[in-house]
C-alpha positions in Angstrom: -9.2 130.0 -4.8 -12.2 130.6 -6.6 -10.1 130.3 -10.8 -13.8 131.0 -12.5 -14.1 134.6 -10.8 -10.6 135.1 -11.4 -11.0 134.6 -14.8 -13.8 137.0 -14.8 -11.8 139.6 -13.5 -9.1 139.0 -15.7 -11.6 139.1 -18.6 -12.6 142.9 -17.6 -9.1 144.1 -17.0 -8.2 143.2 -20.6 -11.7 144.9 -21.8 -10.8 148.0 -19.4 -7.5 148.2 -21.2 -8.7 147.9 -24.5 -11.0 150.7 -24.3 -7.9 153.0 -23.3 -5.5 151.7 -26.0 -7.9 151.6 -29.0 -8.7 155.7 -29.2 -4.7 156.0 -29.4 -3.9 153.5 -31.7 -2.2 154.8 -35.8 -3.2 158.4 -33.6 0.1 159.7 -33.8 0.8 159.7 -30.8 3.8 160.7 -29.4 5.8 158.7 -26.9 8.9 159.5 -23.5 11.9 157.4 -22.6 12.1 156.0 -19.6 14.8 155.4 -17.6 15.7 152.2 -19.6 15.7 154.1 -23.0 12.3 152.0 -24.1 9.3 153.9 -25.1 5.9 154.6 -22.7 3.0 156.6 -24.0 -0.1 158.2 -22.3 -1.9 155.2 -23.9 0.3 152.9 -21.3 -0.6 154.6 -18.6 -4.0 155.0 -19.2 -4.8 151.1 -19.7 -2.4 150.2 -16.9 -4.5 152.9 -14.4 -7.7 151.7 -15.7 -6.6 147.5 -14.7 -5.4 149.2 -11.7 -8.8 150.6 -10.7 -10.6 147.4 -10.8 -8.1 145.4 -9.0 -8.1 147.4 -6.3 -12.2 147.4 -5.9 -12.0 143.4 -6.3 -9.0 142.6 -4.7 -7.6 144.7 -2.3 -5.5 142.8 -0.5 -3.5 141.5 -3.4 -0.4 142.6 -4.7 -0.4 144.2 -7.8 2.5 145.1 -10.2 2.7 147.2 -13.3 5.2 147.8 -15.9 4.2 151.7 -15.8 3.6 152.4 -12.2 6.0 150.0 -10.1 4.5 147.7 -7.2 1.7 148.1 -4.6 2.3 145.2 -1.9 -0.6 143.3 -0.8 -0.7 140.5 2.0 -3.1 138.1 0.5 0.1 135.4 -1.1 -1.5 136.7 -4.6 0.2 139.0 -7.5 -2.0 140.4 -10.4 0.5 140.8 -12.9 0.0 143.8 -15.7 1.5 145.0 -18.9 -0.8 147.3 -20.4 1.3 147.2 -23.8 3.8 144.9 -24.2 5.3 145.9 -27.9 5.1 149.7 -27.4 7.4 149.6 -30.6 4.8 147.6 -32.6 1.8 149.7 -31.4 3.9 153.0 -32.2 4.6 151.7 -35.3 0.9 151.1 -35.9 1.6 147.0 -36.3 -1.0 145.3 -34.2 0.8 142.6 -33.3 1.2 144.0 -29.4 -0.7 142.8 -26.2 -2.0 143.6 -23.1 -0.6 141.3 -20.6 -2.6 140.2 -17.6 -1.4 137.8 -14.6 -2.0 136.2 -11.5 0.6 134.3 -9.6 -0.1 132.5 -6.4 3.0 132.4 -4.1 5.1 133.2 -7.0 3.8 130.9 -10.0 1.5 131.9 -12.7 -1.6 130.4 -12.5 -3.7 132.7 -14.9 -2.8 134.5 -18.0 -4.5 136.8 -20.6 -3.0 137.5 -23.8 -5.1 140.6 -25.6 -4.5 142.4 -29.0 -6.6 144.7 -28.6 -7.0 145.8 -32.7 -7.5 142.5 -33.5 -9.9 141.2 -31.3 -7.9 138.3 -30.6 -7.5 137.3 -26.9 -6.0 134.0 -25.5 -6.6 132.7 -22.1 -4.5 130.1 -19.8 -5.1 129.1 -16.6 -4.1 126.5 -14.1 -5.6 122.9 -15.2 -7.4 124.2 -18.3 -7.0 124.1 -21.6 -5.9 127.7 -23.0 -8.9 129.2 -25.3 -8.4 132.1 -28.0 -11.4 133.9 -28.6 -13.1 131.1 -26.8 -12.7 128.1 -28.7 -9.7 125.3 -27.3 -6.3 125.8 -29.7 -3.5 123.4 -29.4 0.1 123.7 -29.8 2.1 121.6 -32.3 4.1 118.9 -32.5 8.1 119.5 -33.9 9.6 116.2 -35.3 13.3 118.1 -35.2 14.7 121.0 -34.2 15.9 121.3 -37.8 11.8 121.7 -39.3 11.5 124.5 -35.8 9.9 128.0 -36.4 11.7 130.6 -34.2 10.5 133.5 -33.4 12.3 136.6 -31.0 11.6 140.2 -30.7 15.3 140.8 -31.9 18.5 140.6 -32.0 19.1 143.9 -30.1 17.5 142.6 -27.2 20.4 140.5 -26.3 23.8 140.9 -25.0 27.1 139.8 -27.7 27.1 136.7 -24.9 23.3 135.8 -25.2 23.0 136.5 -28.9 26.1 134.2 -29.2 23.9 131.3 -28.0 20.7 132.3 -29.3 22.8 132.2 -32.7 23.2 128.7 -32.2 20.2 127.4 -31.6 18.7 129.5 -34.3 21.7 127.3 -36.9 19.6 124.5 -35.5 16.6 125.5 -36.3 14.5 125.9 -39.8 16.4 129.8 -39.9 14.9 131.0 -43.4 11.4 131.2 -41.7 13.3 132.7 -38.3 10.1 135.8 -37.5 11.8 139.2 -35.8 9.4 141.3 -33.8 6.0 140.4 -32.3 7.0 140.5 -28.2 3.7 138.9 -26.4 2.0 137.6 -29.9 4.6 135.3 -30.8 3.5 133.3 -28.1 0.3 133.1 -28.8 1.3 132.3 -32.4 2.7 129.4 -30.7 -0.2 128.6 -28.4 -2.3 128.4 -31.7 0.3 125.9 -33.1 1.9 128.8 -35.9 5.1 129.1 -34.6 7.6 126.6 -32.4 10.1 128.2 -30.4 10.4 131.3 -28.6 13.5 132.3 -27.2 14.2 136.1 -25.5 16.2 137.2 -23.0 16.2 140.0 -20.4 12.6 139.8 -19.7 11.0 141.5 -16.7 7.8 139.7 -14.9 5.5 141.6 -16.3 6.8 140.6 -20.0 6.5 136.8 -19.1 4.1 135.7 -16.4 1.4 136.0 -18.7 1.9 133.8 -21.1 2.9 130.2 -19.0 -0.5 129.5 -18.7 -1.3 130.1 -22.2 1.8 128.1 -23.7 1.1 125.1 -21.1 -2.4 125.0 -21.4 -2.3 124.7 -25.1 0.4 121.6 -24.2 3.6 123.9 -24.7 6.1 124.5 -22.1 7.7 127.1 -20.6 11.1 127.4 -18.7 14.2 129.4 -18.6 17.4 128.5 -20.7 18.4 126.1 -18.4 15.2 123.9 -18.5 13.9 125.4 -15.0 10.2 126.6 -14.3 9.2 130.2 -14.2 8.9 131.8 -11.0 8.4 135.5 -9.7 12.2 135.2 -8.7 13.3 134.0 -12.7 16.5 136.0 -14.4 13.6 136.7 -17.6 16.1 134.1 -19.9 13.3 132.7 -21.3 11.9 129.9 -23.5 8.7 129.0 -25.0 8.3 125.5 -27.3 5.0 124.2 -28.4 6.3 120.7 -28.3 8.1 119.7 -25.1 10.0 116.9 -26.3 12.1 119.5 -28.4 13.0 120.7 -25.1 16.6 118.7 -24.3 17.5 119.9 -27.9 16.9 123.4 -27.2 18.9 123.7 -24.1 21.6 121.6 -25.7 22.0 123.6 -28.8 21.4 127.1 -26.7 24.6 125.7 -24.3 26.5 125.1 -27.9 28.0 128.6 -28.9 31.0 127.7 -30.7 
């Protein structure tokens, strides 16, 4: 596995996308409802079919998947992984706090992840045994003395069920609530990467919300799991968690348990 060309590719796919989004952006653009009620635009589309091009000229035999146009199977063990806007809310909205989500996962673990927010110029990069960069330059997570002095951060409270937002609840009583952020999908968790924020804590996630950002949260000495403490994998529910310090971890999953 050659992770340096990988990266390259990565790199362009973000680049590709960005070039599609930007145009579109506080455009007015108008937006459908899929089948799951959540928006898409032709801005989607566009980035994901522009990733999609270059994937298939570099890497043909690999699978790909795509929040906007399903799966294309491969038979080379290797996923690329693709959201071309993960926060279609926020970039409707005209908040540029969305990403474009990039992944590869080698038989079914991320190994490679690109963050991209593509107003900002801000772009964060894991992968496999490195440290994660953003905009280049090494950040580190933070350390978390107590769950009690933890940041949370979660897209919102709409996005869970009465039985997940019963536990969320919990931990959140656990955690430092008053500064509790709403909204943000993919950037939280480079907020955390960057040692701003925490905890993450979402549920319901789909592959191409998630795979992502493991490599970015772990290579910047987070960790990521599910809300029982297990690893991501392609085969994950999407209950997930993200805490820049790991030794917060056994406090998480035991105040997440505690819904009472």
């Amino acid at each position: 596995m050659n992770l340096r060309a990988d990266i390259a590719v990565a790199e362009r796919l973000a680049d590709a996308a960005g070039e599609a989004i930007r145009p579109h952006f506080r455009s007015g653009i108008s937006s459908e409802r899929k089948d799951d009620a959540s928006p898409v635009t032709a801005a989607d589309r566009a980035a994901e079919e522009a990733m999609r091009r270059i994937l298939k000229a570099e890497y043909p035999r690999d699978t790909i998947i795509g929040e906007e146009f399903g799966t294309e199977e491969g038979d080379s063990g290797r996923t690329w992984v693709l959201d071309p806007i993960d926060g279609t809310v926020s970039f409707l909205g005209g908040r540029p706090i969305f990403g474009t989500l990039v992944a590869l996962l080698v038989e079914g673990f991320p190994v490679l992840g690109v963050i991209d927010q593509p107003i900002l110029g801000e772009r964060w990069l894991g992968a496999s045994g490195r440290p994660t960069l953003f905009n280049g330059s090494e950040v580190r997570s933070r350390n978390c003395r107590q769950l009690s002095d933890a940041m949370l951060a979660t897209t919102g409270p709409h996005y869970f069920d009465d039985h997940e937002g019963s536990h969320f609840m919990a931990l959140a009583a656990r955690t430092d609530h008053r500064r509790m952020m709403m909204g943000g999908d993919c950037y939280n968790y480079g907020l955390l990467a960057s040692g701003h924020v925490d905890i993450v804590c979402e549920a319901g996630l789909k592959i191409h919300d998630w795979a992502a950002l493991v490599p970015v949260v772990e290579g910047a000495g987070g960790t990521m799991c599910d809300w029982n403490g297990e690893p991501l994998h392609a085969a994950s529910s999407g209950d997930v968690l993200a805490l820049g310090d790991p030794a917060r971890l056994e406090d998480v999953i035991e105040a997440l348990a505690c819904n009472h």
